[in-house]
N, C-alpha and C positions, 0 to 999 in steps of 0.2 A: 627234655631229655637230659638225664645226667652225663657229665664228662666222663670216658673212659680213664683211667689212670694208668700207664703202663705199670705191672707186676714190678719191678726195678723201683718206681716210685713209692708205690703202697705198703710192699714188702720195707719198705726202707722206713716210712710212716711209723709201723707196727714195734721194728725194732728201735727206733729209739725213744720209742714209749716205756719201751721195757728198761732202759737203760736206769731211769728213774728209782726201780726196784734196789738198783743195787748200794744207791747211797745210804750213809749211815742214819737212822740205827738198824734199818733192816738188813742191810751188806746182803743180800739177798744172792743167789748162784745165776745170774742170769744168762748164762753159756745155754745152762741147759734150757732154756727156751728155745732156742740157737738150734741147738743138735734134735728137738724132739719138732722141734718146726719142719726141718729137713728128711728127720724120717717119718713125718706124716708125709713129702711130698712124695717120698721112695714107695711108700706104702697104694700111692695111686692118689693123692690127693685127700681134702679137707671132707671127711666124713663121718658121720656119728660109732660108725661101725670103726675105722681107724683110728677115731679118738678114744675109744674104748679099748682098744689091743694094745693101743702104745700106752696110753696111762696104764692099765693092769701091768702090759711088760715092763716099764721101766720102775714102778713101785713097789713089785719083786725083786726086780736087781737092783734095786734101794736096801732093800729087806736083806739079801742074799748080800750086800756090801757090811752091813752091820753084822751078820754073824762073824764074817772074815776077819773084820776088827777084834768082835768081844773072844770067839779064837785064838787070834793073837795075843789079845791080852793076855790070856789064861793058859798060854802055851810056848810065848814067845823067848822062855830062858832053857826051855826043858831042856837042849843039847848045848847051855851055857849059854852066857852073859858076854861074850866075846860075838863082834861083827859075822863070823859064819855060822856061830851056832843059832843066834835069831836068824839069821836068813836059811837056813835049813830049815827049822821050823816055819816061819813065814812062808817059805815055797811048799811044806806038806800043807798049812790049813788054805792057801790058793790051790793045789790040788785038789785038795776033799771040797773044796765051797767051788771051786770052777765045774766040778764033775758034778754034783750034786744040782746046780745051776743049770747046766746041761738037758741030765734027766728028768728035771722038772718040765725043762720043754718039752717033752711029750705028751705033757697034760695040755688040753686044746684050748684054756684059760692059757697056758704061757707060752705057746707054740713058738711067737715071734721074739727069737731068742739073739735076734741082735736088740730088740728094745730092752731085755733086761740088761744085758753088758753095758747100754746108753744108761740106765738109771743105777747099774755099779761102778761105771767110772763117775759120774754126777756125786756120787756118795763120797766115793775117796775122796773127788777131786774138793767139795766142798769141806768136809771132815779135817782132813790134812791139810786144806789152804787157807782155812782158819775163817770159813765163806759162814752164815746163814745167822740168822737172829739172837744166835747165842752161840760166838764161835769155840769151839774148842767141847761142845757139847753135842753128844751123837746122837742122841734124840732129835734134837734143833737140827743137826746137820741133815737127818733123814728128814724130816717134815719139811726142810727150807728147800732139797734138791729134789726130791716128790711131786712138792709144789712146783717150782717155778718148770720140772718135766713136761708136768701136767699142763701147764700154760703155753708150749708149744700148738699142741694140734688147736688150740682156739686160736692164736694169733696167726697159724697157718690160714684158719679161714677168713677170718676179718682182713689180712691182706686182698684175699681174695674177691671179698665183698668192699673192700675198697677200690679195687681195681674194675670193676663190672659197673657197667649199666643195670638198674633193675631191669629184672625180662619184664616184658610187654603181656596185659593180659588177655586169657583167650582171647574173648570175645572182641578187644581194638583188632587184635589182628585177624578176627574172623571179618570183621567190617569195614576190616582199610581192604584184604585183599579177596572178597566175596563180589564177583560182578553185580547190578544194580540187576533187579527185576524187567526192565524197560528194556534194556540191554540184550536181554537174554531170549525175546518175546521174537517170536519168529516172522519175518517177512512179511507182511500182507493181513496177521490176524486183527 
């Protein structure tokens, strides 16, 4: 029989395997393993059905963080080159890309519209902190926090499968707990 691990242990296994990702040259965002491990457990736990909502949602608000940038780019002087006129701007294309982000959730591919917000802060946070295989590069920035998004719901489960015993199969336990024939034979036959 395998050792049970406590979840504190396993989970802890998991995460500083990840930690590895983040040294150079990969500088990898490994937060976001962090936060898409957490919203798999919000989600109800380590499932194929969960790993597929949160990777779609957060590779959208990946997607939906790169418009808000290239946006910016192409709009960030329009009310001048002075500290309020980019942030006036900056606050209309967070309007139009937060609302637009939103409404997308009603498509039932993007439904779980806190995973995209988790893989739009992932974007800035990698983007802007200079994070992912080629920093300062928003292509690299989308693939490196996409990526290690996506790498959440799998280390949610291998915690998991680290922490368990494998189950026991039918048939041991139809045999350990099935009385014997002898057993069962009535009085006197």
């Amino acid at each position: 029989m395998r050792i049970r691990l406590p979840h504190e242990v396993s989970a802890s296994i998991v995460a500083f395997a990840t930690v590895f990702l983040a040294m150079s040259p990969l500088n990898m965002p490994t937060w976001a393993i962090f936060i898409t491990w957490a919203g798999t457990f919000l989600l109800g736990g380590p499932t194929k059905a969960n790993a597929v909502k949160l990777i779609t949602a957060t590779t959208a608000g990946a997607g939906f963080g790169v418009v808000a940038i290239l946006l910016n780019r192409a709009t960030g002087t329009m009310f001048g080159s002075g500290s309020f006129g980019q942030t006036v701007a900056l606050g209309l294309v967070i309007f139009v890309v937060n609302g637009t982000l939103l409404a997308a959730g009603r498509l039932q591919a993007l439904s779980l519209i806190p995973g995209m917000f988790f893989g739009f802060a992932s974007l800035f946070a990698t983007y802007f902190g200079g994070f992912g295989f080629a920093a300062g590069n928003l292509a690299a920035a989308f693939v490196s926090s996409a990526a290690m998004s996506a790498l959440g719901p799998l280390c949610a489960f291998l915690g998991l499968r680290l922490m368990f015993a494998p189950a026991e199969q039918p048939e041991e336990r139809a045999s350990e707990s099935a009385p014997s024939a002898a057993s069962e034979a009535p009085a006197g036959s």
